[in-house]
TIKE-338607 format. One line per 8 residues: number of its first residue (from 0); for each residue z, x, y of N, C-alpha, C. Coordinates in pm, 1 decimal. Each point is the difference from the previous one (the first is absolute). Layout:
BEGIN
NUM) Z:X:Y:Z:X:Y:Z:X:Y | ...
END
This chain:
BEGIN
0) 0.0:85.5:-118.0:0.0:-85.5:118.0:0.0:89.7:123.8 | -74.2:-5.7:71.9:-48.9:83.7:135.6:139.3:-97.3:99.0 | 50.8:132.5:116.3:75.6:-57.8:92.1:-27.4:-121.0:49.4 | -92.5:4.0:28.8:-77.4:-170.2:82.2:46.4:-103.7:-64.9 | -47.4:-10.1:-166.1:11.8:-75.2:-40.1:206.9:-65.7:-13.6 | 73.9:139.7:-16.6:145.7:-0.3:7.1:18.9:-60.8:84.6 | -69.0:39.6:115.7:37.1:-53.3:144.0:-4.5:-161.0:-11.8 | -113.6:-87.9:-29.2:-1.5:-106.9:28.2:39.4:-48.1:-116.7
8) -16.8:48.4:-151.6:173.7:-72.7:-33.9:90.4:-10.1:63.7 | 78.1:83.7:12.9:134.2:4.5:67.0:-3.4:-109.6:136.8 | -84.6:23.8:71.5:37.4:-101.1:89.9:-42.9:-178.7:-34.3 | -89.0:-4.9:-72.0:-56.3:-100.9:-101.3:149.8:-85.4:-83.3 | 63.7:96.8:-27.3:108.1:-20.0:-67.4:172.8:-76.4:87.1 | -66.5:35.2:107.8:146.4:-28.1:121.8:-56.9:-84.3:79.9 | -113.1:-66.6:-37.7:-77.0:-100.6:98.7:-26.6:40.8:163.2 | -25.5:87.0:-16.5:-65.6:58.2:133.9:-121.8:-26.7:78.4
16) -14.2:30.4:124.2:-124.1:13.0:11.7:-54.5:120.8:13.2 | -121.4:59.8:64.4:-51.0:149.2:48.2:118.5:31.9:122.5 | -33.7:-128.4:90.2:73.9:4.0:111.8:157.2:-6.2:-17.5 | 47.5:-37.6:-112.3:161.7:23.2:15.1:37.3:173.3:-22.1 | -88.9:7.2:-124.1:-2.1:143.1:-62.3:6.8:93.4:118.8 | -113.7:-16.1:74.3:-75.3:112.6:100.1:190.3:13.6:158.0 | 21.0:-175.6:-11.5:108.6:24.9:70.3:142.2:72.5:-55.3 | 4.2:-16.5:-89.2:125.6:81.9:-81.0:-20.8:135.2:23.1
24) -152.8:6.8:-13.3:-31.2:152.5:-55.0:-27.4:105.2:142.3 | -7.3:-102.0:111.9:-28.8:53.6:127.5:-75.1:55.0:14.1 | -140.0:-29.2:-70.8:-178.5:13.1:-9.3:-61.1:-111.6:60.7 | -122.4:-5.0:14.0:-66.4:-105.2:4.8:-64.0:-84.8:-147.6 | -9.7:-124.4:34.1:-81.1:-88.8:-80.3:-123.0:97.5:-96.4 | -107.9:26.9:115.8:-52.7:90.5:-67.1:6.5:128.8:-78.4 | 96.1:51.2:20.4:52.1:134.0:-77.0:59.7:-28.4:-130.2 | 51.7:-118.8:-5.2:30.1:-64.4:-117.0:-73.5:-52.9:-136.6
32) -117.8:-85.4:102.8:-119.9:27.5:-82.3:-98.9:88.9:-45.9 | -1.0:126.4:76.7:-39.9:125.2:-20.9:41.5:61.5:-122.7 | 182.1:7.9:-4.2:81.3:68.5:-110.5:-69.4:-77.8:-146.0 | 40.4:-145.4:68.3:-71.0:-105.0:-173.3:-88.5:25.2:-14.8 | -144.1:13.4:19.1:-107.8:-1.1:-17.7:-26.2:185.0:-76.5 | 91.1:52.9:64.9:-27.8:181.9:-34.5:-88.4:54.8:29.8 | 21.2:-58.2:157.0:-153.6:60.5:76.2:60.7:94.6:140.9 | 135.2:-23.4:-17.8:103.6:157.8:19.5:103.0:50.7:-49.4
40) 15.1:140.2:6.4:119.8:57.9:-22.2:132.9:-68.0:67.5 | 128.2:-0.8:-61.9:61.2:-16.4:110.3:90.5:166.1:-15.8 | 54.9:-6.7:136.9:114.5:147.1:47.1:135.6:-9.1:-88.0 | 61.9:92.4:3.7:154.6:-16.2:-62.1:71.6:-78.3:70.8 | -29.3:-12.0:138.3:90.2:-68.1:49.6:-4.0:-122.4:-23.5 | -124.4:-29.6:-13.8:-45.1:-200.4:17.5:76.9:-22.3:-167.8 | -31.8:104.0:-72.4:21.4:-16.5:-146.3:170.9:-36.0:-32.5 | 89.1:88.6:119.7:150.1:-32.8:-60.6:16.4:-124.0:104.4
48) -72.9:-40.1:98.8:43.4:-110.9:82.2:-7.8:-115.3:-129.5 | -143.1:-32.7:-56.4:-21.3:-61.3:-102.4:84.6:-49.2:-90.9 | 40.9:155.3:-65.7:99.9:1.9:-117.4:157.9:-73.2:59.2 | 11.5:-38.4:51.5:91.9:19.6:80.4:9.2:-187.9:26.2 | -101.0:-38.8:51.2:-34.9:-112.3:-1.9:-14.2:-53.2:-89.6 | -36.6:22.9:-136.1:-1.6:-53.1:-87.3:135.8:23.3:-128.9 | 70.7:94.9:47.1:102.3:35.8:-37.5:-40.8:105.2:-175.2 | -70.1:83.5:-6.9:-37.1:25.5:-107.5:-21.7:185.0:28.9
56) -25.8:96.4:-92.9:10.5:117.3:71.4:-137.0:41.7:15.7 | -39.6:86.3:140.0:-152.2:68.3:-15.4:-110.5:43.1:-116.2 | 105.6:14.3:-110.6:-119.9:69.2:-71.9:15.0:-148.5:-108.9 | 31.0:-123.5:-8.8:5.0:-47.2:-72.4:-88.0:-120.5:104.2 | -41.9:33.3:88.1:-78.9:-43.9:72.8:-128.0:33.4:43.2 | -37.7:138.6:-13.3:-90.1:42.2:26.6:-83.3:78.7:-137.4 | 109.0:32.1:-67.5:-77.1:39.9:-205.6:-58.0:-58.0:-77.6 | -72.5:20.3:-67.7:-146.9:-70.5:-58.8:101.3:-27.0:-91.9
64) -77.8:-155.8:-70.6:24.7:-59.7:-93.2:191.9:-12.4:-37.9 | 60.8:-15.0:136.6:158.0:-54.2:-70.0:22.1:-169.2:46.4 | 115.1:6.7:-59.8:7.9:-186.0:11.0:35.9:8.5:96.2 | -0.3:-169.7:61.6:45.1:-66.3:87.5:117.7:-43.0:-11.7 | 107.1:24.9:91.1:98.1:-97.9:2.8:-9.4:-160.3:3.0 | 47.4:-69.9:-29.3:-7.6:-144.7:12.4:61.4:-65.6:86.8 | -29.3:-30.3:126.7:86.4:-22.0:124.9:66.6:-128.8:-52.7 | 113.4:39.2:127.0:144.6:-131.4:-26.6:-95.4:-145.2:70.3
72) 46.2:-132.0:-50.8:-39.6:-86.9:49.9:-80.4:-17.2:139.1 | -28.1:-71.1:45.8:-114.7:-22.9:121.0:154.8:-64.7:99.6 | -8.6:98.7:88.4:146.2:-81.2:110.9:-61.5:-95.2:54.5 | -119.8:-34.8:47.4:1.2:-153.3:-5.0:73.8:-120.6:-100.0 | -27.2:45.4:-125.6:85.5:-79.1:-125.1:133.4:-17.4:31.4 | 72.4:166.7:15.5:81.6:-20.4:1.9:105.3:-86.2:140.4 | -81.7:-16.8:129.9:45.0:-73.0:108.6:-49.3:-199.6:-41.0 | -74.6:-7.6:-70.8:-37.0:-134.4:-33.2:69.2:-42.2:-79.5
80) 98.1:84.9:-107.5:101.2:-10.4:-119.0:152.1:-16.4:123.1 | -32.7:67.3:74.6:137.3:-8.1:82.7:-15.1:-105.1:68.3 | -112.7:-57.9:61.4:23.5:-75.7:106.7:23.7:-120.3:-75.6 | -52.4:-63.5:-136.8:41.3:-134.3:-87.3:155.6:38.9:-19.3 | 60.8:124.1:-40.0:150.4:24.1:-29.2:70.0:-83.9:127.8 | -47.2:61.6:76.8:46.8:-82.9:147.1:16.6:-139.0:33.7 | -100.5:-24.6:-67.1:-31.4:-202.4:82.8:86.5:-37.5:-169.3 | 3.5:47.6:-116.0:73.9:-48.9:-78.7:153.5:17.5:43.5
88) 75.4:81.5:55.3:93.7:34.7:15.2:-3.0:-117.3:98.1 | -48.6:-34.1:108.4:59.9:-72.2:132.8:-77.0:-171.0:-111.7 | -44.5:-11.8:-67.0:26.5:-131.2:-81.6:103.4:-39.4:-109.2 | 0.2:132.8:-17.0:154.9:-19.2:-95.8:146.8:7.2:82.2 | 19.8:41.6:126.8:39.1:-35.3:85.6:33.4:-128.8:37.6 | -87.9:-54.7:32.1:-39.1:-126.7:57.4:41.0:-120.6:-112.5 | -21.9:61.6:-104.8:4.9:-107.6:-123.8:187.4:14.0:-25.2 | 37.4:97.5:44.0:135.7:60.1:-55.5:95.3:-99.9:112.4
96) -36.6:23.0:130.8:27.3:-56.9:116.5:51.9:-187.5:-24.9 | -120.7:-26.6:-39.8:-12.6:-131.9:-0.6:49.7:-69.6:-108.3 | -2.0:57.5:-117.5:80.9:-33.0:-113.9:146.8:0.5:48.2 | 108.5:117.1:42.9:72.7:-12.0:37.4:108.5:-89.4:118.3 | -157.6:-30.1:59.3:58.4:-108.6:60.0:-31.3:-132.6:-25.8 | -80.5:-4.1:-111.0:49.1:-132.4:-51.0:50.5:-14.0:-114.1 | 95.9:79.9:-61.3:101.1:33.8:-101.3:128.4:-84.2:106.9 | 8.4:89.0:116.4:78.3:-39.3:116.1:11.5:-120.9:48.5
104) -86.7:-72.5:30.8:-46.0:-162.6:-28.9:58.1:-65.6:-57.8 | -9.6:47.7:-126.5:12.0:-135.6:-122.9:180.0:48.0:-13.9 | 3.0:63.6:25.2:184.3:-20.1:-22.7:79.4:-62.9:124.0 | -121.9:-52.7:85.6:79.9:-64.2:100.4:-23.8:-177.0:13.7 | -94.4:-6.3:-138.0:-39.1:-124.2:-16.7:-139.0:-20.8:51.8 | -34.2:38.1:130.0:-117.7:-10.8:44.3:-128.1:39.1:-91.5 | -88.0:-63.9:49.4:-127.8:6.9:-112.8:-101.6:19.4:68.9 | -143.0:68.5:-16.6:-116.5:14.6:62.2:-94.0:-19.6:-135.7
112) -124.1:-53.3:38.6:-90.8:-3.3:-87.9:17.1:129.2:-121.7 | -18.8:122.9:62.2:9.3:48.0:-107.5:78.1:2.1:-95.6 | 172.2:21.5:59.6:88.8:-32.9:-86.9:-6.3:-118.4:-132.3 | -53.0:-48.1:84.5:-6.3:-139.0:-78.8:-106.0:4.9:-115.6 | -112.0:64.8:18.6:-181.3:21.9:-68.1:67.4:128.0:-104.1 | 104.8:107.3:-8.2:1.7:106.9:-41.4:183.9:4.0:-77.2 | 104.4:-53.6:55.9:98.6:22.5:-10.1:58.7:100.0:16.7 | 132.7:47.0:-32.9:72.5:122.4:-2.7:-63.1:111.4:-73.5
120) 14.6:-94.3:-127.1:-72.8:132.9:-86.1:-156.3:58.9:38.5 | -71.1:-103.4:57.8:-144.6:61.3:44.3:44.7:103.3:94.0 | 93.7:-31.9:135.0:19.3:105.4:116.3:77.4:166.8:-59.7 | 52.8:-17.1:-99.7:70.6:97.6:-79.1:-99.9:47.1:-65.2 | -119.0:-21.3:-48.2:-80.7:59.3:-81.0:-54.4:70.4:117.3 | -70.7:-66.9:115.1:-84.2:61.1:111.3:112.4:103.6:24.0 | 88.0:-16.5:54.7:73.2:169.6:50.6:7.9:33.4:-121.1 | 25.8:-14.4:-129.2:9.3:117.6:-113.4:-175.1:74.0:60.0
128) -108.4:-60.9:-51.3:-130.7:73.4:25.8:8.4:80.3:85.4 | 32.5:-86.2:127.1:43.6:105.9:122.2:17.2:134.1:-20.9 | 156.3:-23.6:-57.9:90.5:140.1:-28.1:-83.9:73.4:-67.0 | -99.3:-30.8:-84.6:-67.9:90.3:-129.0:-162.8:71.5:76.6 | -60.3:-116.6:63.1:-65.1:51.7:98.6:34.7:160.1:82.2 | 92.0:-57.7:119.9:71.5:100.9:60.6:-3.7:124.2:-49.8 | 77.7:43.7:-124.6:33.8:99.5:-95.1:-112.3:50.2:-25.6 | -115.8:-76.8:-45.6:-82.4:76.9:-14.6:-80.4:75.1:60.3
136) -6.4:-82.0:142.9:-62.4:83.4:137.5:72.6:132.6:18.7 | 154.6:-4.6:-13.6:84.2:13.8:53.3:-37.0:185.7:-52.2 | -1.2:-29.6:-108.6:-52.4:116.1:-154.1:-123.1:90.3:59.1 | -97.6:-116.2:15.3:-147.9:47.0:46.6:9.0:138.7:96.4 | 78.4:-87.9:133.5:10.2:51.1:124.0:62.6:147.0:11.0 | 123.3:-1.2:-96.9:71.3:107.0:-33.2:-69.4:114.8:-74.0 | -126.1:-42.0:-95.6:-58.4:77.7:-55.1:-139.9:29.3:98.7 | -55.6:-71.1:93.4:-92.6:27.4:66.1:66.8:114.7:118.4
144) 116.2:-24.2:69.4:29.2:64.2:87.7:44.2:141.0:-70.7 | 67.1:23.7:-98.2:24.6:132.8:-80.1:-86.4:85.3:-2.3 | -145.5:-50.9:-28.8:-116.0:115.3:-5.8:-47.5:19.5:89.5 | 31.8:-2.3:138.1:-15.7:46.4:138.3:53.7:88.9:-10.9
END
C-alpha cells in the first residue's frame, strides 16, 4: 500500500474530509490531494505533523505495505449517542417528577385523570423505569466522560 493510499484510508476511516485533514494538518486542500494521489513527496516535517494527527508513528505511516490502525468511532456518533443520553435523561426526569407527584396526590385523596387511567402501582412502575433509565445514562455518561 503506497502512502497515498494510507493516507486516504486513514482519513476515510475518521470520516474526514480533504479539507478537515489539510486543516489539522496545516496544509492546504490541495497538498492533501497531492500526498493521496502520490503525485508528491511529502517532508519529515508534514510527515510527523500527520503522524501525529492521526495518532500512529512515522514509519508506520509512511512504510510500504504495514497495517492500518482501525480508528476509534466517528465523534460525530459519538456526540449523537450523547445527545439521545441527554433528552433520555431529562425524560426520565420528567417521568420521575411527575410520577412522584402523583404518588403525592393519591395519598391525599385527590385524583387526576391519570391517577385514575394508571393507579399507584402504574405511577410506581413509571419512577421504577425512571430510576433504571437514569442509571443507565448515568453509567453511559461516566464511561463516556472517563475516556477524555
Amino acid at each position: 500500500m503506497t502512502f497515498g493510499q494510507k493516507l486516504y484510508t486513514l482519513r476515510e476511516e475518521r470520516g474526514w474530509s480533504q479539507e478537515d485533514l489539510a486543516e489539522k494538518a496545516d496544509v492546504s486542500r490541495q497538498t492533501v490531494s497531492n500526498w493521496e494521489n502520490d503525485k508528491v513527496q511529502i517532508d519529515a516535517e508534514k510527515l510527523k505533523r500527520l503522524s501525529e494527527v492521526f495518532g500512529v508513528g512515522m514509519d508506520e505511516l509512511y512504510a510500504a505495505d504495514t497495517a492500518i490502525p482501525k480508528a476509534e468511532p466517528q465523534a460525530k456518533n459519538k456526540r449523537i449517542t450523547l445527545a439521545v443520553v441527554i433528552v433520555l435523561i431529562f425524560l426520565a426526569l420528567s417521568s420521575l417528577v411527575l410520577a412522584v407527584i402523583g404518588l403525592c396526590r393519591s395519598d391525599t385523596g385527590q385524583t387526576s385523570s391519570a391517577i385514575a387511567l394508571t393507579g399507584v402501582a402504574g405511577l410506581c412502575i413509571a419512577a421504577a423505569a425512571s430510576a433504571v433509565v437514569l442509571t443507565v445514562c448515568a453509567v453511559y455518561l461516566i464511561k463516556y466522560f472517563k475516556k477524555k
